[in-house]
PAZAMAR-846673 format. One record per residue (C-alpha): z, x, y; residue in one letter. Coordinates in Angstrom, 3 decimals, padded with zeros to 6 digits. Example, Ala and Ser with C-alpha at 12.3 -4.5 7.8 and 13.67 -1.06 7.14 Angstrom:
@pz:007.800; px:012.300; py:-004.500; rest:A;
@pz:007.140; px:013.670; py:-001.060; rest:S;
***
This chain:
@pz:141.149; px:081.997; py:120.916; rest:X;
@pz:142.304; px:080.673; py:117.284; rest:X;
@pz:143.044; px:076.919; py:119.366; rest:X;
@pz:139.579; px:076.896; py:121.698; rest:X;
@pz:137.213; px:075.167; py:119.448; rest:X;
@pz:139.766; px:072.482; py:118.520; rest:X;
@pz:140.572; px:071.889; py:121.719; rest:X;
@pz:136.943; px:071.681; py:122.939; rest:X;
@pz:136.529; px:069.343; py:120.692; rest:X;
@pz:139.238; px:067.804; py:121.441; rest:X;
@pz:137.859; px:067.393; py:124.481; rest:X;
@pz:134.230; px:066.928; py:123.747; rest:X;
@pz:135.712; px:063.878; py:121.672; rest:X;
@pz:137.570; px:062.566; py:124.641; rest:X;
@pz:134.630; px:062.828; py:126.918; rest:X;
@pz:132.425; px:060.920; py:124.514; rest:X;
@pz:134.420; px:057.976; py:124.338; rest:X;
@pz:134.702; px:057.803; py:128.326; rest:X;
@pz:130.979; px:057.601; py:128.399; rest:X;
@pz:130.968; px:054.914; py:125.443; rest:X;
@pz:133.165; px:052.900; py:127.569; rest:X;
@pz:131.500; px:053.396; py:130.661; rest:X;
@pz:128.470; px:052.181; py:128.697; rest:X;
@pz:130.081; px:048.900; py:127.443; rest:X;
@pz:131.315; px:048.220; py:130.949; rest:X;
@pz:127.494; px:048.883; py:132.037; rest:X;
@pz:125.896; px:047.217; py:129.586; rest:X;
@pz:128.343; px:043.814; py:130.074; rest:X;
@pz:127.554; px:043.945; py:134.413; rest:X;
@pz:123.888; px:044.857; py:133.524; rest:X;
@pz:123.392; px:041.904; py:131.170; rest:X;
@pz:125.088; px:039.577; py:133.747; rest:X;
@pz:122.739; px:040.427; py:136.128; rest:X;
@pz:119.789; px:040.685; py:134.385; rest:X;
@pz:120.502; px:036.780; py:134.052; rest:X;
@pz:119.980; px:036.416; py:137.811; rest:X;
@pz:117.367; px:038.879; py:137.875; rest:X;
@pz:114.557; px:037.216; py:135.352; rest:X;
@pz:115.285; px:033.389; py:136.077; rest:X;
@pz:114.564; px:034.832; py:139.950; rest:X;
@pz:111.679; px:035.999; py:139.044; rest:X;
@pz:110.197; px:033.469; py:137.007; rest:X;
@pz:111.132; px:030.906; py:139.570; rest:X;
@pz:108.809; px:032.488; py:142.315; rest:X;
@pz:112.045; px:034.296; py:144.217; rest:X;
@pz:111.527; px:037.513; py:146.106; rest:X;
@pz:113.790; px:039.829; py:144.174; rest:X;
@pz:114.272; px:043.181; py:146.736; rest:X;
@pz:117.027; px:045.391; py:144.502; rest:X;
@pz:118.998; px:045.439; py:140.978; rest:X;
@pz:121.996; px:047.402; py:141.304; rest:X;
@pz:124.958; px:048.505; py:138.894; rest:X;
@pz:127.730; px:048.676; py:141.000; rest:X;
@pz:128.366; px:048.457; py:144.660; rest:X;
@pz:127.725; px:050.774; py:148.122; rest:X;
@pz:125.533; px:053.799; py:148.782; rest:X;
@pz:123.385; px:054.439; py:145.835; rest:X;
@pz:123.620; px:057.519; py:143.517; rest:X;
@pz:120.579; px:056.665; py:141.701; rest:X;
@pz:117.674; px:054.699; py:142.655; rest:X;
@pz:113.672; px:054.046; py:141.602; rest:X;
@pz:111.357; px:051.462; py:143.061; rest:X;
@pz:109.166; px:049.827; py:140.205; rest:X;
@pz:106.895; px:046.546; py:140.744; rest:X;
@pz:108.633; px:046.243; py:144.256; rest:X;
@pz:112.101; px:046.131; py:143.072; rest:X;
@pz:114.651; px:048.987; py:143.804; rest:X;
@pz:116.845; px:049.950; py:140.961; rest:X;
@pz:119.880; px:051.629; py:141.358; rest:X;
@pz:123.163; px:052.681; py:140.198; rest:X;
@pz:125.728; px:053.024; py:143.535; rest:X;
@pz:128.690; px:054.576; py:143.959; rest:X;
@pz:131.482; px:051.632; py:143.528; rest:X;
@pz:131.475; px:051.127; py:139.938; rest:X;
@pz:133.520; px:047.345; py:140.469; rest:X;
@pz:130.745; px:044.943; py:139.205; rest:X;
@pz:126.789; px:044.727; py:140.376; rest:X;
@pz:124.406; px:042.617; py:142.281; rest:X;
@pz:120.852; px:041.715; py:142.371; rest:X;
@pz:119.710; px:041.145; py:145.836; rest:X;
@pz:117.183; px:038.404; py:146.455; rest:X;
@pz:116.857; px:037.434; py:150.088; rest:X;
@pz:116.337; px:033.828; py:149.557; rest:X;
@pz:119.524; px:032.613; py:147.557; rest:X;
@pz:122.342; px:035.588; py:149.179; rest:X;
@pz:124.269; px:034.212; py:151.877; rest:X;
@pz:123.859; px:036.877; py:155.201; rest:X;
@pz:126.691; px:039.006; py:155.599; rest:X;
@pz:126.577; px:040.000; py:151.372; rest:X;
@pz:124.289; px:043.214; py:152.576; rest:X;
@pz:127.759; px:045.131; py:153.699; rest:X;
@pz:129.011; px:045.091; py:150.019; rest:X;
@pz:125.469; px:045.499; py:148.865; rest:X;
@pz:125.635; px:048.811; py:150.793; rest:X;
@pz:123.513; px:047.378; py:153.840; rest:X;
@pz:120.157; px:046.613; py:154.912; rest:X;
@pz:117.645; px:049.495; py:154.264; rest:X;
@pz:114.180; px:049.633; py:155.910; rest:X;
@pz:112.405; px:047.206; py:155.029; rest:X;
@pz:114.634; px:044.618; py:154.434; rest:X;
@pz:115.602; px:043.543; py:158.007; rest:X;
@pz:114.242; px:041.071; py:159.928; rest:X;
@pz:112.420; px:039.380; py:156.487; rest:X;
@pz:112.684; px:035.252; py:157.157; rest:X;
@pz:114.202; px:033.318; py:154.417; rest:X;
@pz:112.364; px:031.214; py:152.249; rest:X;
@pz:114.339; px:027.812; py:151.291; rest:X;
@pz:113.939; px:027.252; py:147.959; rest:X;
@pz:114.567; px:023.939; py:145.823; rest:X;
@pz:118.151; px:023.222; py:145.881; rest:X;
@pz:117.860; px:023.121; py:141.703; rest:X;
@pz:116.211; px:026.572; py:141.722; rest:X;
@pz:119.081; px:028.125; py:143.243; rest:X;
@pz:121.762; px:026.221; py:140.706; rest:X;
@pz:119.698; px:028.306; py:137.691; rest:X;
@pz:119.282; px:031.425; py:139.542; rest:X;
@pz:123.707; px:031.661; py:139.289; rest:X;
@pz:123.975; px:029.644; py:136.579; rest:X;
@pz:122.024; px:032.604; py:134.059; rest:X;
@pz:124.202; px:035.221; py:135.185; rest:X;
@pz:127.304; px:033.585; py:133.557; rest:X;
@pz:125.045; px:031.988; py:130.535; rest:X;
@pz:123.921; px:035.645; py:129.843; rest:X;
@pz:127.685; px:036.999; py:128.833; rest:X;
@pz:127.840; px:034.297; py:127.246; rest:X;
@pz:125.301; px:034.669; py:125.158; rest:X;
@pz:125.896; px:038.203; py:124.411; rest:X;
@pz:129.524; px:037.302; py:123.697; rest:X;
@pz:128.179; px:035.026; py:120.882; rest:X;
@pz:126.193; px:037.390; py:119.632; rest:X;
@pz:128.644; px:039.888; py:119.359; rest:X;
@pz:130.767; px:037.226; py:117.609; rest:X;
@pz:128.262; px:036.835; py:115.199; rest:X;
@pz:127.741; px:040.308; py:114.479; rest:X;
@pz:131.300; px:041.568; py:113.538; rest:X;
@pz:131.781; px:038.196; py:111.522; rest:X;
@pz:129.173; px:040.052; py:109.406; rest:X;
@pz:130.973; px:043.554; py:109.466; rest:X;
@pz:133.170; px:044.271; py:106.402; rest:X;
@pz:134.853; px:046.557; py:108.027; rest:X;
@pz:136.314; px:044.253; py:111.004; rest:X;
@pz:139.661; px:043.051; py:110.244; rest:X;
@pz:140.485; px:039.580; py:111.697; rest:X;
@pz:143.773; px:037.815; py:111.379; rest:X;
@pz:146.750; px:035.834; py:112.763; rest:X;
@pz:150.479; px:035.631; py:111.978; rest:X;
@pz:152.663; px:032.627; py:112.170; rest:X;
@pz:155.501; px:032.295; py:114.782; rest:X;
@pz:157.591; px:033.163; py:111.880; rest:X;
@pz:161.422; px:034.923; py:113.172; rest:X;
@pz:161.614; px:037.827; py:110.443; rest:X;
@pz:164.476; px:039.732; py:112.222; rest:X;
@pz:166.780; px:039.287; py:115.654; rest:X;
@pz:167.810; px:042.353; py:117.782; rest:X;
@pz:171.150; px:042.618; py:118.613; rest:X;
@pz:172.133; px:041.565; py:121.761; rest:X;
@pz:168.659; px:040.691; py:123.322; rest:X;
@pz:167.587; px:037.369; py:124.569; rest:X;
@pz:167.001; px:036.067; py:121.124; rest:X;
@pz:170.180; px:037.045; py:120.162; rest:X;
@pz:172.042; px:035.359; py:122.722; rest:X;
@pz:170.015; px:032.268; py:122.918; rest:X;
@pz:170.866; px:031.414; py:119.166; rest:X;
@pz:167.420; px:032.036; py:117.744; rest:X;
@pz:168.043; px:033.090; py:113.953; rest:X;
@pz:165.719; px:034.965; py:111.361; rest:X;
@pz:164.145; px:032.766; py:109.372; rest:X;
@pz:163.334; px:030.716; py:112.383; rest:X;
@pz:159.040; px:029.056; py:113.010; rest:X;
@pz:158.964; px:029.018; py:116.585; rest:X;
@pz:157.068; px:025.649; py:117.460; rest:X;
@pz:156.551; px:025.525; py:121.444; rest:X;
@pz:157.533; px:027.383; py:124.163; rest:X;
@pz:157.974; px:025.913; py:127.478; rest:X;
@pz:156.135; px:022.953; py:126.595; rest:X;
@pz:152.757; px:024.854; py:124.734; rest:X;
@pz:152.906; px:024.534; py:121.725; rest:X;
@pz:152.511; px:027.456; py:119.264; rest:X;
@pz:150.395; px:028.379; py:116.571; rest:X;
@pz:150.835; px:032.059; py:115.974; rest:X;
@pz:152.532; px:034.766; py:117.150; rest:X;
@pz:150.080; px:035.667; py:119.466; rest:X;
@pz:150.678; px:032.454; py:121.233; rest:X;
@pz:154.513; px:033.201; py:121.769; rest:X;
@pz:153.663; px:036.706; py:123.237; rest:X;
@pz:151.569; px:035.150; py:125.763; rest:X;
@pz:153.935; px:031.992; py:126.617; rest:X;
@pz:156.818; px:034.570; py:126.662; rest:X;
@pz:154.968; px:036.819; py:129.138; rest:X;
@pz:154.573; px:033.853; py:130.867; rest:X;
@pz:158.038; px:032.828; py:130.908; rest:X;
@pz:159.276; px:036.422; py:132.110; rest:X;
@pz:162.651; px:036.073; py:133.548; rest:X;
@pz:162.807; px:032.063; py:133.648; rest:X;
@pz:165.141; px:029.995; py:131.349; rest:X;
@pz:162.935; px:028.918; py:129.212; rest:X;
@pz:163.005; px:025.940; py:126.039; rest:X;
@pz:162.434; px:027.309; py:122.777; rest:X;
@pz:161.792; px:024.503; py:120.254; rest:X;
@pz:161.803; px:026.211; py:116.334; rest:X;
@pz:161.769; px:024.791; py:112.927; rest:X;
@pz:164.878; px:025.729; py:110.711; rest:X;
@pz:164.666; px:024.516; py:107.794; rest:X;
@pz:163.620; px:020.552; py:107.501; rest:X;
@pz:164.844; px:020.351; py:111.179; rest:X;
@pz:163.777; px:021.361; py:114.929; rest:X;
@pz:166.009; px:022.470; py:116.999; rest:X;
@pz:166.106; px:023.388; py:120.860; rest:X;
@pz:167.210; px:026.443; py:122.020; rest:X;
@pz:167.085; px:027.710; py:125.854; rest:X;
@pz:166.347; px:031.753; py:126.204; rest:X;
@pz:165.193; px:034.150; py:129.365; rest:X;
@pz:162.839; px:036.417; py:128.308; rest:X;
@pz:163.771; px:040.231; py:130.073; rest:X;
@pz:161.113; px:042.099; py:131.790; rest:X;
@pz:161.186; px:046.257; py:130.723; rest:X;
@pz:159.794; px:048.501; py:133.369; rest:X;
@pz:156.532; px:048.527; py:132.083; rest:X;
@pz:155.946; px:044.747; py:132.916; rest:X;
@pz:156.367; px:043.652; py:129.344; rest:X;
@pz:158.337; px:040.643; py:128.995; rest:X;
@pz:160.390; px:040.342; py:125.517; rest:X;
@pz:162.911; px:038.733; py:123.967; rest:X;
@pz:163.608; px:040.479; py:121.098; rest:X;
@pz:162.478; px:038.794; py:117.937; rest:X;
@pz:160.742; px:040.609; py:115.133; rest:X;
@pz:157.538; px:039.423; py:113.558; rest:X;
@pz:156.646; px:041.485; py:109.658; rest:X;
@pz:152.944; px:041.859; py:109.609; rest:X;
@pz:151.680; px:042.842; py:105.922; rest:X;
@pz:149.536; px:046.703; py:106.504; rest:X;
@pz:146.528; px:044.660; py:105.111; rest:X;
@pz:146.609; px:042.261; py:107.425; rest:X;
@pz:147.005; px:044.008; py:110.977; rest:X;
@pz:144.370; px:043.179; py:113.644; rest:X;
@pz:143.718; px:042.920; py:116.924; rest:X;
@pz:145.095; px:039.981; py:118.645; rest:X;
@pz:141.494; px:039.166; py:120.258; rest:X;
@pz:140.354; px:039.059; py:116.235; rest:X;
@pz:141.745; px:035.793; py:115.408; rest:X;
@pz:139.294; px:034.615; py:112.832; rest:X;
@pz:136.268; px:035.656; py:110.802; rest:X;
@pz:134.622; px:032.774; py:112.573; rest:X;
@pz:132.044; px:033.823; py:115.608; rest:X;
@pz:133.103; px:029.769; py:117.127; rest:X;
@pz:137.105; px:030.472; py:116.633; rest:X;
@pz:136.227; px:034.137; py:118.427; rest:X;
@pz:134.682; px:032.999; py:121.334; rest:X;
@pz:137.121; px:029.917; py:121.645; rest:X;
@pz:139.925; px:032.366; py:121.569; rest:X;
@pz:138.412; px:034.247; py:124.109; rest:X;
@pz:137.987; px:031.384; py:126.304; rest:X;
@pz:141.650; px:029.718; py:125.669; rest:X;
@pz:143.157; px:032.964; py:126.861; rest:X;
@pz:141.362; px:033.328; py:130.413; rest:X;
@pz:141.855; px:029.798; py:131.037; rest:X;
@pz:145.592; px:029.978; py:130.053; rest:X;
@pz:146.100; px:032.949; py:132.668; rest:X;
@pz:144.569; px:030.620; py:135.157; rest:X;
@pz:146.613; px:028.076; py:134.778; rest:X;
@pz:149.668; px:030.432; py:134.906; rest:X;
@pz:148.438; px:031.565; py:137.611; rest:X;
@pz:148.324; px:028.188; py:140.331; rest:X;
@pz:151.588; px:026.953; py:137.865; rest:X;
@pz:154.206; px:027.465; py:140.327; rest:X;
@pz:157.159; px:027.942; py:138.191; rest:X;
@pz:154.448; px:030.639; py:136.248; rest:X;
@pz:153.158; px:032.322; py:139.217; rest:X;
@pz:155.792; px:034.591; py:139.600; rest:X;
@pz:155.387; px:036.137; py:136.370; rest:X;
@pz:151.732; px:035.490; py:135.769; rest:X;
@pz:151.002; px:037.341; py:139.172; rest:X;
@pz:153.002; px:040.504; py:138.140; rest:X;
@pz:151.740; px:040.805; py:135.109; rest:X;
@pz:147.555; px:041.078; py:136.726; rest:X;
@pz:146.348; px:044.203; py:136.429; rest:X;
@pz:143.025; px:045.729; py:137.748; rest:X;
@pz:139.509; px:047.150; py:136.191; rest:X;
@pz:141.930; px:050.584; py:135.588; rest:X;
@pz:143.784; px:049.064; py:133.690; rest:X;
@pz:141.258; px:046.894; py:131.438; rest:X;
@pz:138.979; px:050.486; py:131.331; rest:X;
@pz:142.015; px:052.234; py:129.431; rest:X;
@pz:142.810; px:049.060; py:127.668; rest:X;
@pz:139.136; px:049.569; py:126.387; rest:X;
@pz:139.336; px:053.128; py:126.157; rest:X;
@pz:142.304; px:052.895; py:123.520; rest:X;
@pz:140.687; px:050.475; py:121.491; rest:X;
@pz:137.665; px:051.961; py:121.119; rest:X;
@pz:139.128; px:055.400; py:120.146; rest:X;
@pz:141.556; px:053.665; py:117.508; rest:X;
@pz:138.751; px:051.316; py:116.055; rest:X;
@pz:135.175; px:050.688; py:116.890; rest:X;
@pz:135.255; px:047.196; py:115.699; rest:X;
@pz:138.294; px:046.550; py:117.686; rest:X;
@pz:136.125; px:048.238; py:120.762; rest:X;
@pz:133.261; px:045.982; py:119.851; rest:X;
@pz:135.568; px:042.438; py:119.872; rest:X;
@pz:137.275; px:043.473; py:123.180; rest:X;
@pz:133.461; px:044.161; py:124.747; rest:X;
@pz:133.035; px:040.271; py:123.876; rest:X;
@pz:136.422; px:039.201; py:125.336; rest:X;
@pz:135.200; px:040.975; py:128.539; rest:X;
@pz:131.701; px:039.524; py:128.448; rest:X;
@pz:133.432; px:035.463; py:128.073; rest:X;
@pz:136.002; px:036.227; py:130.522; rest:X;
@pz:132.790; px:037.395; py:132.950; rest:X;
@pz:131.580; px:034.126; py:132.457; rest:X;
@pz:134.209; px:032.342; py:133.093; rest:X;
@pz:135.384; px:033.872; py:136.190; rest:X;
@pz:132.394; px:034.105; py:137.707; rest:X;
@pz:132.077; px:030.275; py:137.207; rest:X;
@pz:135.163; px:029.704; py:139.502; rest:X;
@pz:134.111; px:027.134; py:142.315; rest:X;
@pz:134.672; px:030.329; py:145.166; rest:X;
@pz:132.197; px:031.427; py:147.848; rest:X;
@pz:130.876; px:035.314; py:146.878; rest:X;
@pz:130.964; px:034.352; py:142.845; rest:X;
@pz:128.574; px:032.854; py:141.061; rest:X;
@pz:130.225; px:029.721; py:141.325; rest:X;
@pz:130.181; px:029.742; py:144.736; rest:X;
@pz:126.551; px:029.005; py:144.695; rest:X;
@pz:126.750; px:026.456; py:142.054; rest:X;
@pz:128.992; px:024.297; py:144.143; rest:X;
@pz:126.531; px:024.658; py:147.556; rest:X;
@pz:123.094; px:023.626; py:145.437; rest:X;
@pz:124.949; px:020.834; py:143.938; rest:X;
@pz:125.953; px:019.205; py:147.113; rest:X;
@pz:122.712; px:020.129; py:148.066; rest:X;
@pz:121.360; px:018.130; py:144.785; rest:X;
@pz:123.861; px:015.220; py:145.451; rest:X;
@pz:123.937; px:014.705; py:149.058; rest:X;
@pz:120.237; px:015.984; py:149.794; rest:X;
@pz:121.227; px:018.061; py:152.343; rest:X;
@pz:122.214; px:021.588; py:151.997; rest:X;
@pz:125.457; px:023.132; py:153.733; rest:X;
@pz:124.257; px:025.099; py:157.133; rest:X;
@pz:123.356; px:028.692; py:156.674; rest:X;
@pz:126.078; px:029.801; py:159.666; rest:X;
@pz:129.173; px:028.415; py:157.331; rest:X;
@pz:128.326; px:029.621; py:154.462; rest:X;
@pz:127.211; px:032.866; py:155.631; rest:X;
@pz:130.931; px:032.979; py:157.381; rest:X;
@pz:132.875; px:031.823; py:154.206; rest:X;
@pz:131.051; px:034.185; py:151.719; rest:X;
@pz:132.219; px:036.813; py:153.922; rest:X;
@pz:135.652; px:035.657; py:154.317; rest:X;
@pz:135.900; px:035.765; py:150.405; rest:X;
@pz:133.949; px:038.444; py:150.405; rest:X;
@pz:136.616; px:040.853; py:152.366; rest:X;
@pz:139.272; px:038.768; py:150.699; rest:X;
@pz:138.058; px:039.731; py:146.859; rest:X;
@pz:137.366; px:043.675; py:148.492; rest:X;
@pz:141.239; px:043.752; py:149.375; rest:X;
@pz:142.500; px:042.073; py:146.171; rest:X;
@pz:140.392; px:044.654; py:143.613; rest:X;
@pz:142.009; px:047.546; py:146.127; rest:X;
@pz:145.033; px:046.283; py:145.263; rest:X;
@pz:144.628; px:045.777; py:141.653; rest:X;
@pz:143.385; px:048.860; py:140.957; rest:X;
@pz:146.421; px:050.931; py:143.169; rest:X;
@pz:148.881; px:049.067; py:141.426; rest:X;
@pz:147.314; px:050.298; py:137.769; rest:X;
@pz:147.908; px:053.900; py:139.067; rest:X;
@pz:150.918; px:052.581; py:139.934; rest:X;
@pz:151.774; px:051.202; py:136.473; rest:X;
@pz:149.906; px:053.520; py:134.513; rest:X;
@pz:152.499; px:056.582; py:135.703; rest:X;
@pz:155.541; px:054.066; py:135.253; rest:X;
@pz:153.977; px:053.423; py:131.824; rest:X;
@pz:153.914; px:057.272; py:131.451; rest:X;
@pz:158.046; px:056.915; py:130.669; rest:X;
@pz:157.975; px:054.878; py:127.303; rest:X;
@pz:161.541; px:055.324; py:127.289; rest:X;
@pz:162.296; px:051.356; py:127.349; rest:X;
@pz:159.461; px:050.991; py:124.610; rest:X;
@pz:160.952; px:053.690; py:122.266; rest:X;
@pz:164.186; px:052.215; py:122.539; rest:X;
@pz:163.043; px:048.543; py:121.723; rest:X;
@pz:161.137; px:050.392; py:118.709; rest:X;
@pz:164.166; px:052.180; py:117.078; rest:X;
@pz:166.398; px:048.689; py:117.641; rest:X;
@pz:163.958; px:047.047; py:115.877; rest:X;
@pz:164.090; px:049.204; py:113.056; rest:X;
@pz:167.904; px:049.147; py:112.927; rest:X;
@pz:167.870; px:045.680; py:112.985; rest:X;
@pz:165.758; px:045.556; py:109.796; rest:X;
@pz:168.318; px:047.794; py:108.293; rest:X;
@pz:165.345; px:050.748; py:108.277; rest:X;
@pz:166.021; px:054.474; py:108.521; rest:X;
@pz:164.806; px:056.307; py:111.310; rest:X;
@pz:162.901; px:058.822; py:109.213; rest:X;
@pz:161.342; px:055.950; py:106.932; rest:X;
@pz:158.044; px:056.495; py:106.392; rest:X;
@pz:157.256; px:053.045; py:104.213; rest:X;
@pz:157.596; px:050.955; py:107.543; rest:X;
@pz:157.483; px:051.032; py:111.236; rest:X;
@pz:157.954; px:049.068; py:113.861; rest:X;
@pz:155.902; px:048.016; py:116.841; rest:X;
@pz:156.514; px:046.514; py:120.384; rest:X;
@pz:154.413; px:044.294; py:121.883; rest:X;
@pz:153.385; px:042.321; py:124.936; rest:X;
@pz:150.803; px:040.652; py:127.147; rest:X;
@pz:150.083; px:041.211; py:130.364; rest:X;
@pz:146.954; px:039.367; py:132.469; rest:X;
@pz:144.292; px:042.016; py:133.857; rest:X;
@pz:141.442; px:041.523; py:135.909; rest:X;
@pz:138.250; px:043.346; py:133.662; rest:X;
@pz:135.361; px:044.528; py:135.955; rest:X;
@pz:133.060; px:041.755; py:137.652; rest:X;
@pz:135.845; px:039.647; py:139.417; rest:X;
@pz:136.726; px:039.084; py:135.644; rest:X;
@pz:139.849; px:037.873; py:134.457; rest:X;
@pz:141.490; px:038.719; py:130.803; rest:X;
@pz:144.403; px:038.658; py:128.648; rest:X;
@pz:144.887; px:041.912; py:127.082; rest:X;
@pz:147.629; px:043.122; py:124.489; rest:X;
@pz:148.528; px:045.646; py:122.454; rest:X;
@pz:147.014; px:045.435; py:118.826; rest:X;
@pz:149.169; px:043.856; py:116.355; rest:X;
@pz:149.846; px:047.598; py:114.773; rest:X;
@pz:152.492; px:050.248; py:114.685; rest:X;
@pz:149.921; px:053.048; py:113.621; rest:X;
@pz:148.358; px:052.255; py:117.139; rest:X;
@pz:151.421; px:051.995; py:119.394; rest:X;
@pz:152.701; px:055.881; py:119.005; rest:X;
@pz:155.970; px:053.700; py:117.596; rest:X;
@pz:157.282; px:055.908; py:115.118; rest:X;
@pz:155.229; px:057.151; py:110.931; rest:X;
@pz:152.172; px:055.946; py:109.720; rest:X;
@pz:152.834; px:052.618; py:107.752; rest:X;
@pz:152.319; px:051.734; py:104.201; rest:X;
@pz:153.280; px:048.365; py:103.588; rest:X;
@pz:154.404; px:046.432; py:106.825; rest:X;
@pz:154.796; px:046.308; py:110.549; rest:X;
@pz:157.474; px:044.681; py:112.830; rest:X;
@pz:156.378; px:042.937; py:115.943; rest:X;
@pz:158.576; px:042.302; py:118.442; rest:X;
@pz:158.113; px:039.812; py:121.776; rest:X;
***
């Protein structure tokens, strides 16, 4: 009886932060679709339902002849308005209801249409700005990068062999250059497996090394080099700079740099493994949050530009989709025939279904071969033996790091890692003075 109140609280606790994040997630798809939602309005458009997430409703109210509801597949949101949606879009709406059959289509200037999906997109945007803005002005938001700078080697890992020494300023990888050692996690994530160049500064010269990053079972590429990181200045990795522009700009730079790795066909490989699903991105969230609000808070604005972005992508069923039919429609005067893109929206449409079904089985997946951590403890305690540290030291600990390319909620796509901390990585004591990252 002595343990039931902690561990209801415990619990309680828990519980609370699953509904924060389910909040965020909310708040990021309802803002995104509020964008369609007023310009539709304003614009003269019939607007028949607003809906946060997808299928057979669990909650829904009629007010000023719009339905709104919250449905059962919590994988995004929609606002249905008859005269923009391509037919066939009602099955993952959750179908037709009363009412809605039957009702002819009103064509609508070709220019209306490009701002109806155009302020879906412009509204994460804006909110990601604004939450920029917001934790520039929070003392309590730590912000920070560290330099490519080789404090330590582990014995006999890919470093090791590949002649990389401590001491060593990594300068590009593969071609990209590097500015910080956030860069070389992602660029050696995306180099999983592949003999890769390595081009460092040692000393006054550069020299040119050639390493193959190893993949651990948990999908983190590494290659065994050890990054110090003073207590003081430990942030998240999405925190680059007090700076709301630098923020957003990171956020941006990262989606775009998954993309690319991505339809890069000697990345692919290792750029595909590495996407994860809206599982994944909700415990990525879920973490954050719990360890630091302001953390939670910078991630909810990575999420909201990488919504943008995604949802900007030239492909039928996004956003972007419709941007690309009105302007042909603009250009050419002549809009696309209703039968082909009715058919291709579909197409997608099934095609996007089958890929999030994927996703999200393979974060189950990963999540119980995550469950192990017996690769990640054992990269932890050779990290700390090859900065001479005692297992028991409490002064400094040692973290391991990685990046891996999810999909967030929304058909979004981001770039999530582990924060630059050993106090949030379960790696070992509480630190004091200093980390140790390793890639």
């Amino acid at each position: 009886m002595e343990n039931f109140i902690p561990t209801l609280l415990s619990w309680l606790s828990t519980a609370g932060y699953i509904l924060l994040c389910l909040f965020l997630f909310g708040f990021s798809i309802a803002i995104h679709e509020f964008g369609h939602f007023i310009v539709a309005l304003k614009l003269g458009y019939r607007v028949e339902r607003f809906s946060i997430g997808f299928g057979p409703a669990i909650w829904k109210r009629k007010w000023h002849g719009v339905e709104y509801r919250i449905s059962w597949i919590p994988l995004g949101g929609y606002v249905s308005i008859p005269d923009v949606d391509p037919e066939g879009t009602k099955k993952l709406e959750g179908g037709a209801e009363n009412g809605e059959q039957g009702t002819e289509k009103v064509v609508m200037p070709p220019w209306k249409d490009l701002l109806v999906a155009v302020a879906g997109p412009a509204m994460n945007i804006v909110l990601a700005v604004v939450l920029a803005f917001a934790l520039s002005f929070i003392p309590g938001a730590r912000f920070g990068t560290s330099p490519a700078h080789v404090d330590g080697i582990m014995e006999g890992s890919p470093a090791d062999r590949g002649g990389l020494m401590e001491g060593d300023t990594v300068v590009s990888v593969g071609g990209h250059q590097i500015a910080t050692w956030t860069d070389m996690l992602q660029e050696v994530q995306f180099a999983a497996n592949r003999e890769t160049e390595f081009v460092v500064k040692r000393g006054d010269e550069l020299k040119t090394l050639r390493l193959t990053p190893e993949v651990k079972e948990n999908g983190v590429a590494y290659i065994g080099a050890i990054n110090l990181i003073p207590r003081d200045e430990v942030s998240a990795v999405w925190m680059p700079s007090r700076s709301a522009w630098e923020q957003v700009k990171w956020d941006a730079g990262a989606v775009f740099r998954a993309l690319k790795g991505l339809v890069t066909p000697k990345e692919m490989k290792a750029t595909g493994k590495a996407v994860g699903g809206p599982v994944l991105i909700a415990k990525q969230t879920y973490k954050t949050i719990r360890s630091d609000i302001w953390d939670g808070i910078g991630f909810l604005r990575f999420i909201n530009t990488n919504l943008a972005v995604m949802n900007l992508l030239p492909i039928p069923v996004l956003d972007g989709g419709l941007i690309l039919f009105s302007l042909i429609a603009i250009v050419f005067r002549r809009r696309i025939p209703e039968k082909f893109t009715a058919v291709v929206t579909t197409v997608f449409m099934y095609i996007l279904i089958a890929l999030m079904l994927f996703l999200v089985g393979r974060d189950f997946w990963r999540m119980g071969d995550l469950s192990k951590k017996v690769d990640l403890g054992e990269l932890r305690q050779q990290s700390r033996e090859s900065l001479g540290l005692d297992k028991d030291d409490e002064n400094v600990s040692s973290a391991t790091n990685g990046v891996s390319a999810v999909s967030a909620p929304g058909n979004a796509t981001a770039t999530a890692t582990g924060r630059v901390a050993p106090a949030q990585t379960n790696s070992g004591p509480s630190v004091k003075k200093e980390g140790a990252d390793v890639p």
